[in-house]
C-alpha positions as CSV (number, residue, x, y, z in Angstrom):
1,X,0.0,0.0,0.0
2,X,0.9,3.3,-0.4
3,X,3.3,5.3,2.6
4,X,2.3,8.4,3.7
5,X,4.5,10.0,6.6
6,X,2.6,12.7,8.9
7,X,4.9,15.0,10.7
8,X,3.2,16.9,13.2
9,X,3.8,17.2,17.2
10,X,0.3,16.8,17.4
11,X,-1.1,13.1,16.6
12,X,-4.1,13.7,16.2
13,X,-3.6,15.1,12.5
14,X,-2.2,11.4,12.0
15,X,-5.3,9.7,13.7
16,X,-7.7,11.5,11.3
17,X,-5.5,10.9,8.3
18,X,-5.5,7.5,9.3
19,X,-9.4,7.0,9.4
20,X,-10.0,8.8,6.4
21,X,-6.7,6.6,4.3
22,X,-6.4,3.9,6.8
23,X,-7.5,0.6,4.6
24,X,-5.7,1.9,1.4
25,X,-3.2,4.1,3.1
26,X,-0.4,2.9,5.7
27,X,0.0,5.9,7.8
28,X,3.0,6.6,9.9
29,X,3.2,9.5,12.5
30,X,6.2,11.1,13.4
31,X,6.7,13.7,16.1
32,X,10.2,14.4,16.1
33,X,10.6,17.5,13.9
34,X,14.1,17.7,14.3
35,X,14.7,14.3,13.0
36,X,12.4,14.2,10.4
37,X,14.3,14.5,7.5
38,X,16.4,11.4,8.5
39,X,13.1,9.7,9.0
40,X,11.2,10.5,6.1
41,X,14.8,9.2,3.6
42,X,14.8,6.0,5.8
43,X,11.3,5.3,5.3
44,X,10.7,6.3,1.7
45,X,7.0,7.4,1.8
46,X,4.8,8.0,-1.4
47,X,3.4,11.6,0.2
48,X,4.5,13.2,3.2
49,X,2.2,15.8,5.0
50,X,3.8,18.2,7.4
51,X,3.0,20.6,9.8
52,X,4.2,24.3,9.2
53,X,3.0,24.7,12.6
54,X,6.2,23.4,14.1
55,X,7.6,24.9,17.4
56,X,11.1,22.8,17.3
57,X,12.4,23.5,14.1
58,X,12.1,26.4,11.2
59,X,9.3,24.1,9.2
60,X,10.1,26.1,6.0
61,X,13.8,24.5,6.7
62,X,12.4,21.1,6.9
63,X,10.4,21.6,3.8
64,X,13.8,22.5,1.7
65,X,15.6,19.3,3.3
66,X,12.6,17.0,2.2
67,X,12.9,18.5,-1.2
68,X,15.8,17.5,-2.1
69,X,17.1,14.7,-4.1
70,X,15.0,13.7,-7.4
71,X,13.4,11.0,-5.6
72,X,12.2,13.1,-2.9
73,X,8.3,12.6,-2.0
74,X,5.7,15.6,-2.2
75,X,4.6,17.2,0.4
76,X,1.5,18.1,1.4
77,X,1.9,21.2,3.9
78,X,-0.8,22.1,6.1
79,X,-1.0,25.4,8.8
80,X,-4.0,26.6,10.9
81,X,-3.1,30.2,9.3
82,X,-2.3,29.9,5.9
83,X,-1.2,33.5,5.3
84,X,-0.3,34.4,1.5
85,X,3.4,35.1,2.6
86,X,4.0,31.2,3.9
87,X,2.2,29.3,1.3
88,X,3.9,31.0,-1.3
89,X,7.4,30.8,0.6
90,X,6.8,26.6,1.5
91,X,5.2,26.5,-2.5
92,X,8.5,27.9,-3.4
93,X,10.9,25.4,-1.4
94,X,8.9,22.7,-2.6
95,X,5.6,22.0,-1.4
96,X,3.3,20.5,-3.7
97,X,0.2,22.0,-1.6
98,X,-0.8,24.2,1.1
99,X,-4.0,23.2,2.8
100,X,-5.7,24.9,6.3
101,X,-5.9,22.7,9.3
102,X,-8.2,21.3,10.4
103,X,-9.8,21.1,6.8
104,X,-12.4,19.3,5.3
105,X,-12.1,15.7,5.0
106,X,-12.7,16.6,1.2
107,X,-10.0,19.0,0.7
108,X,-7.7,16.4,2.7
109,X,-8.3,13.6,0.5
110,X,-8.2,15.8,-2.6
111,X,-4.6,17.3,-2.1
112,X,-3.1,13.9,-0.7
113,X,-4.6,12.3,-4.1
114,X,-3.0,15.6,-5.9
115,X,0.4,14.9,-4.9
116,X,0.4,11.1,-5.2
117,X,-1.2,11.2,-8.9
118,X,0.8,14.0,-10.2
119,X,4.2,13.5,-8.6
120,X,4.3,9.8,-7.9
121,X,2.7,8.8,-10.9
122,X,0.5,6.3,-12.3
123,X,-1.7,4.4,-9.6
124,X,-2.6,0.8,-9.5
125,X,-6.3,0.8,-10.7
126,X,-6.4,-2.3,-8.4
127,X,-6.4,-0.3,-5.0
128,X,-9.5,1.5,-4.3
129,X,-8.1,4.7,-3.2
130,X,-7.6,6.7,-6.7
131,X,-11.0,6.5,-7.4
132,X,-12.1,6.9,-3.3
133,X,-15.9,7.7,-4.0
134,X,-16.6,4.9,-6.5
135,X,-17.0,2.2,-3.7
136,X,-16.8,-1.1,-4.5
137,X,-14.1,-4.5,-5.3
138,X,-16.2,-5.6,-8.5
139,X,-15.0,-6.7,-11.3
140,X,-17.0,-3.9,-13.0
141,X,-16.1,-1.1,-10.2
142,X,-12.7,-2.2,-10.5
143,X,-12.5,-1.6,-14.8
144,X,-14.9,1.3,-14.1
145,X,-11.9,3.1,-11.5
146,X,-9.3,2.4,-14.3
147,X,-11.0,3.6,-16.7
148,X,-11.3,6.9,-14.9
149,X,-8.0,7.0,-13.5
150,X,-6.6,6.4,-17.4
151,X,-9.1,9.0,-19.0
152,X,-9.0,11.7,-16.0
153,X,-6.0,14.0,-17.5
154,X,-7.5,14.1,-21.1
155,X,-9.1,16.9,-22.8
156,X,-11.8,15.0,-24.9
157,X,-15.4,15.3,-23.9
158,X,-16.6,12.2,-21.9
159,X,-20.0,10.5,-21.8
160,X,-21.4,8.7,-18.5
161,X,-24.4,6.4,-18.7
162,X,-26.0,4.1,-16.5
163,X,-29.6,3.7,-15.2
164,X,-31.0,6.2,-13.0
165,X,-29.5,6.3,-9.2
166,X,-26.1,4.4,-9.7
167,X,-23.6,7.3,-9.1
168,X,-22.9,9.3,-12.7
169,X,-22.3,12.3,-11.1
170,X,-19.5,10.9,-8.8
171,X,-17.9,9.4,-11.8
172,X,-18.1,13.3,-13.4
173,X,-16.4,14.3,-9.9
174,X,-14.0,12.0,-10.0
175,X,-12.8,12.5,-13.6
176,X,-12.4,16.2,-12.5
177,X,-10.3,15.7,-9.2
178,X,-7.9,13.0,-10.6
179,X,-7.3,15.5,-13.5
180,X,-5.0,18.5,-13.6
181,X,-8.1,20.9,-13.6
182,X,-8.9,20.3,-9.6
183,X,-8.0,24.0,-9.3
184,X,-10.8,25.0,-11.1
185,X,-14.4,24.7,-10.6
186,X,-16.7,21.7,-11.3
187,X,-19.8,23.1,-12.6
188,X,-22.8,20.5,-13.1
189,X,-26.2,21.8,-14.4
190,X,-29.4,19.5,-14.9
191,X,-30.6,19.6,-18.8
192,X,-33.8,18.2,-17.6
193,X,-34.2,21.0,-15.6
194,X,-33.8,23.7,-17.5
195,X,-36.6,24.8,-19.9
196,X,-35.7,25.9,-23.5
197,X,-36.3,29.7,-23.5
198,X,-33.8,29.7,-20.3
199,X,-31.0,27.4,-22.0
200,X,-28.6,30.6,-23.6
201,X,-28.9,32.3,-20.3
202,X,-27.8,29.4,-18.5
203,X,-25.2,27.9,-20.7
204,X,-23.4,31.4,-22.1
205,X,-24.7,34.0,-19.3
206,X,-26.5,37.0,-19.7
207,X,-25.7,41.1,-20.1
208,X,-27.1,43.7,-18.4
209,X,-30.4,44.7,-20.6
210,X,-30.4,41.9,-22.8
211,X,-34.1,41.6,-21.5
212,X,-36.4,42.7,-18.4
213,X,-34.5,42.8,-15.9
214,X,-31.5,40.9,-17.0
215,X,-28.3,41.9,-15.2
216,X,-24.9,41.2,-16.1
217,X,-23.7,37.2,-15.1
218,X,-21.8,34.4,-16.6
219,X,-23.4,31.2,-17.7
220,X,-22.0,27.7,-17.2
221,X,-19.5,27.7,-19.4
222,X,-17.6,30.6,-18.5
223,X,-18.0,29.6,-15.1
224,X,-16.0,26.0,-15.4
225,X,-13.7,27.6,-17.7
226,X,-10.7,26.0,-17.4
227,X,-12.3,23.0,-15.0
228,X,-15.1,20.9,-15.7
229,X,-18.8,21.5,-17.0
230,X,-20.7,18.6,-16.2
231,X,-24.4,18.2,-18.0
232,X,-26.3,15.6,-16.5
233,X,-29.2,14.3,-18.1
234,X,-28.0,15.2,-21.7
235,X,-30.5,13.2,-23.5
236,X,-33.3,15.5,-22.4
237,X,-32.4,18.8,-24.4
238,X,-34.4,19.8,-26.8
239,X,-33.5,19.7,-30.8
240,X,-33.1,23.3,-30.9
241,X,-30.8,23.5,-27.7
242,X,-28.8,20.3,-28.8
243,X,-27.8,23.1,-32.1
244,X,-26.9,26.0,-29.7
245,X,-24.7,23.7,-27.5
246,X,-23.0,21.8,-30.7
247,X,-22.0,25.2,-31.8
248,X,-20.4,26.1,-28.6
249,X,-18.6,22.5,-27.9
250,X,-17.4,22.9,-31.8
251,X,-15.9,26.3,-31.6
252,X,-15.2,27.0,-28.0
253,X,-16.6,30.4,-28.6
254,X,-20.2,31.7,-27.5
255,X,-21.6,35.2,-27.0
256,X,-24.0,35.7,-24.1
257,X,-27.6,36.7,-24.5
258,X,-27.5,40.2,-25.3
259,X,-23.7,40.2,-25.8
260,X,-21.4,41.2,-28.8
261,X,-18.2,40.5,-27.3
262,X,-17.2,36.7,-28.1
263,X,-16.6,34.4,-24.9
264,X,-13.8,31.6,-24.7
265,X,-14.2,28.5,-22.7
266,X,-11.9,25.6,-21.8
267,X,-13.6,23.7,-19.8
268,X,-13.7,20.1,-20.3
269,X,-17.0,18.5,-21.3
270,X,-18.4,15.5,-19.4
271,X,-21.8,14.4,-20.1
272,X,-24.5,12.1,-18.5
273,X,-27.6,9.9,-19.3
274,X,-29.5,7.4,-19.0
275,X,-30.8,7.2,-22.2
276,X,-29.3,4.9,-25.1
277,X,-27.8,8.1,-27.0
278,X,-27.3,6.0,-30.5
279,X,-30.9,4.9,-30.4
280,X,-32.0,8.5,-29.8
281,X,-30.3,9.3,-33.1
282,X,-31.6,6.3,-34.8
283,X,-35.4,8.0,-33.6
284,X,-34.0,11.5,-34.5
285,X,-34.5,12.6,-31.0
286,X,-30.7,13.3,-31.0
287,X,-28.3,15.1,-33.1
288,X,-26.1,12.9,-34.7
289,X,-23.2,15.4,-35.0
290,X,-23.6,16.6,-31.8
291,X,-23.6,13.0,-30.6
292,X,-20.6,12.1,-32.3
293,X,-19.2,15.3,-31.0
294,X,-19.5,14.0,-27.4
295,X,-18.9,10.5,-27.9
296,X,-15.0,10.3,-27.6
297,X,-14.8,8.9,-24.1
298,X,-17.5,6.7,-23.0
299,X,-17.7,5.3,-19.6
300,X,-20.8,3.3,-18.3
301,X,-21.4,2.8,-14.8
302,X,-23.1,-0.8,-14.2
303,X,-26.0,-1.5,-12.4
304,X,-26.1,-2.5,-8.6
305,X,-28.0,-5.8,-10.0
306,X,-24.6,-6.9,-11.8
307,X,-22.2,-6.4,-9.0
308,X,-24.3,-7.7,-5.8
309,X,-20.5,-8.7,-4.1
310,X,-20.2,-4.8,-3.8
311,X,-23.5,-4.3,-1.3
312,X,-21.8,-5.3,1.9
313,X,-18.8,-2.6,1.1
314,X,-21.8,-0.1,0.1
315,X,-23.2,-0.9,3.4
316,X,-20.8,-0.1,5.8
317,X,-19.2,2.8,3.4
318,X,-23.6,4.7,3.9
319,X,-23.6,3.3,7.8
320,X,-20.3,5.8,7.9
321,X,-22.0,8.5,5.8
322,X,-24.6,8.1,8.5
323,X,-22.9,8.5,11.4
324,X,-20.4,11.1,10.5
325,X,-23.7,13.2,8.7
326,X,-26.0,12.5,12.2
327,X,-22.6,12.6,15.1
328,X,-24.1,9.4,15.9
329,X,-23.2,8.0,19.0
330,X,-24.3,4.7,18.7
331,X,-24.4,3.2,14.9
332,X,-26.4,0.5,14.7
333,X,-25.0,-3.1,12.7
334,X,-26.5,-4.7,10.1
335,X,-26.8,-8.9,10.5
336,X,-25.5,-11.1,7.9
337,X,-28.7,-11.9,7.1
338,X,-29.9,-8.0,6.7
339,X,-26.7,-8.0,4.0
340,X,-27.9,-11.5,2.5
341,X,-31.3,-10.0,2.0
342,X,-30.3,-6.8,0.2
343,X,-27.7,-8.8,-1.4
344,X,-30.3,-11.0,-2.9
345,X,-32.7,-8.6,-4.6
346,X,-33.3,-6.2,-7.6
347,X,-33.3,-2.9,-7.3
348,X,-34.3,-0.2,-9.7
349,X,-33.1,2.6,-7.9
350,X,-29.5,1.4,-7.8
351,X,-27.3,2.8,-5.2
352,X,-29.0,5.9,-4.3
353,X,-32.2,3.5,-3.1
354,X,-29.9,1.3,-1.1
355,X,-28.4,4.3,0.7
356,X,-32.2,5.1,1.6
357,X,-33.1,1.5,3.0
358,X,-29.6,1.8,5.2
359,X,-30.5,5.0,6.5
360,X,-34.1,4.7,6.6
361,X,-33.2,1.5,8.6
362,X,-30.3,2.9,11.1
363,X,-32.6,6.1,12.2
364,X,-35.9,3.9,12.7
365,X,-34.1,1.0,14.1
366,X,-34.8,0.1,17.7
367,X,-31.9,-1.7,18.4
368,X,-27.9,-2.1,18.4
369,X,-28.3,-4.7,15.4
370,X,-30.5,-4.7,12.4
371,X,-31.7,-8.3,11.3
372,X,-33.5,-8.9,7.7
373,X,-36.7,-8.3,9.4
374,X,-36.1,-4.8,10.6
375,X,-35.0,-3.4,7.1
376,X,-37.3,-0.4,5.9
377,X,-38.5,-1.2,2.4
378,X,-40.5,1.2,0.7
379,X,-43.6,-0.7,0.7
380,X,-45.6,2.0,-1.6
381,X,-43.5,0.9,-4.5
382,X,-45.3,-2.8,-4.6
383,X,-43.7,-5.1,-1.9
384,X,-40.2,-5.7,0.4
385,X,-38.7,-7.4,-2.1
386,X,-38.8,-5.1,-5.0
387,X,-38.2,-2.1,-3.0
388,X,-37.0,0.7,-4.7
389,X,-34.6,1.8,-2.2
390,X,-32.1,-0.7,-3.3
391,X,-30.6,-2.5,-5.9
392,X,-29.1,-5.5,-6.4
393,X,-28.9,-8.6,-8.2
394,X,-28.2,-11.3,-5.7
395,X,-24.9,-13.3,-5.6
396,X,-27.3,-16.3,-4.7
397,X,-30.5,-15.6,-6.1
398,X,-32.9,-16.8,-2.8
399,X,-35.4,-13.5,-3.4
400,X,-35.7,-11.6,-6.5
401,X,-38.1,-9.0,-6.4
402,X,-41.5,-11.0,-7.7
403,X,-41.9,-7.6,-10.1
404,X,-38.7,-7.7,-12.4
């Protein structure tokens, strides 16, 4: 597994590192600042995070001593007052990043995943931790992760499908923080929620007088310029809007509505639906030469039905959502045969249904362990066993949903 080396006189950075890297990650603490340096070229670590909070020993010092040498490990510094005047000076000695601390477990896993994929290298798509929020030891998660990891630094437009509920936007999230754009903004609008007269405005932005009231903002694209625009629902745009947004993608120019002045964006496309896109074509629902102006990168996300050995991980991984979400004190346990029964059913919901039948069933449970019996199906949906709150084909097949 990967080596990452904390250096802090305070452990607790260490312990939290720890929980949020801990099964991927081997985590070593090390509170001896003025030894660090001998520590850190014993041990060899992938990333090495360090405190420029240091009392012992000038930390800006220590950065320039880990620094050198070509093998040298990045460093992820991090400072509860990250004043312009220090991030720029440890940036300058060799500091891959400067975070705050504490920070968000978000930020944290993003900058650690920052130094190891641009600095260390290609990771093995076999460990789960490039991809962290694509959970899962399937066959098909396992391809799905590569994929990402391979595809994540490319400029070409990328298309996601998958049925409804089974995680395309955290595949479009996870394109755009494994990719050298992270920097940037992510910026994801909903085609099925935007309504035709409103899709210039949205997309390009607006000037001031353009119409009643219209004031003077950018639209999506200028927005993710130089990150990621992410459209879900692509499928659902109208003909007319499919010919303003070809002309956009095609040129990478676009005025907005009531604009003269020609707008430049760079910002990489990735797409989403859960429609069959060639089919739409075939119906002439969709453009063809907008489709085959997408259609460089495809990446389909599988069903919850195909990889039933991934519900016990999904489990556990929305018990933790749970708990950290609620600061629960207690978090009730699921029985093996709770996981045996949502292992053994289809859901059409996918993942986002089983994360309602775990949490449904953690906040209404009445004990310290949840059996099969006490899992909260949505029963409006037609029965238990075809619940819509989960998916999954079973790995033994003992009770498929009596409505698939």
């Amino acid at each position: 597994m990967p080596k990452v080396v904390v250096i802090d006189s305070d452990t607790a950075v260490s312990q939290h590192i720890d929980r949020l890297f801990g099964n991927t990650f081997t985590v070593i603490p090390y509170t001896r600042a003025a030894l660090a340096s001998d520590f850190v070229r014993d041990q060899k670590p992938d990333v090495v995070v360090l405190s420029l909070d240091l009392s012992t020993i000038d930390p800006l010092e220590l950065v320039d001593l880990l620094s050198v040498g070509s093998t040298s490990a990045p460093i992820v510094a991090m400072s509860a007052n990250p004043v312009a005047d220090l991030v720029v000076a440890a940036m300058h000695r060799g500091a891959s990043d400067v975070i705050r601390s504490p920070c968000p477990d978000r930020e944290l896993r993003r900058a650690v995943m920052r130094a190891l994929v641009r600095t260390v290298g290609p990771i093995s798509p076999n460990l789960p931790y490039p991809v962290p929020s694509i959970v899962g030891m399937s066959p098909l998660i396992t391809r799905l992760r590569s994929d990402i990891q391979r595809i994540a630094g490319a400029s070409a437009p990328v298309v996601v499908t998958g049925e409804s509920g089974v995680g395309k936007e955290l595949v479009a999230t996870a394109l755009h923080e494994l990719s050298p754009r992270v920097n940037c903004r992510l910026v994801a609008r909903n085609c099925g929620a935007i309504p035709d007269a409103l899709f210039e405005a949205e997309m390009f932005g607006t000037e001031r007088g353009a119409f009643t009231d219209a004031r003077s903002r950018p639209g999506a694209f200028e927005l993710a310029d130089g990150g990621t625009l992410f459209l879900d629902e692509i499928g659902e745009l109208s003909l007319a809007s499919q010919v303003k947004l070809l002309r956009a993608i095609e040129s990478g120019v676009f005025y907005r509505v009531g604009g003269v002045s020609p707008q430049r964006s760079s910002a990489r496309l990735v797409v989403a639906t859960n429609r069959d896109l060639s089919k739409e074509v075939a119906n002439r629902a969709f453009r063809s030469d907008l489709y085959y102006r997408i259609n460089v990168l495809p990446l389909n996300v599988p069903p919850l039905r195909d990889r039933s050995e991934d519900i016990p991980l999904l489990v556990r991984h929305f018990q933790s959502l749970l708990a950290r979400t609620e600061r629960l004190s207690v978090m009730p346990t699921f029985s093996h045969d709770a996981i045996t029964r949502l292992s053994s059913c289809e859901w059409p919901g996918n993942t986002r249904e089983l994360k309602n039948v775990v949490w449904r069933s953690m906040l209404l449970a009445s004990g310290p362990r949840i059996t099969a019996a006490d899992l909260r199906f949505d029963d409006r949906v037609g029965g238990i066993e075809s619940s819509t709150e989960l998916p999954v084909v079973a790995a033994v097949p003992t009770a498929v949903s009596p409505h698939r």
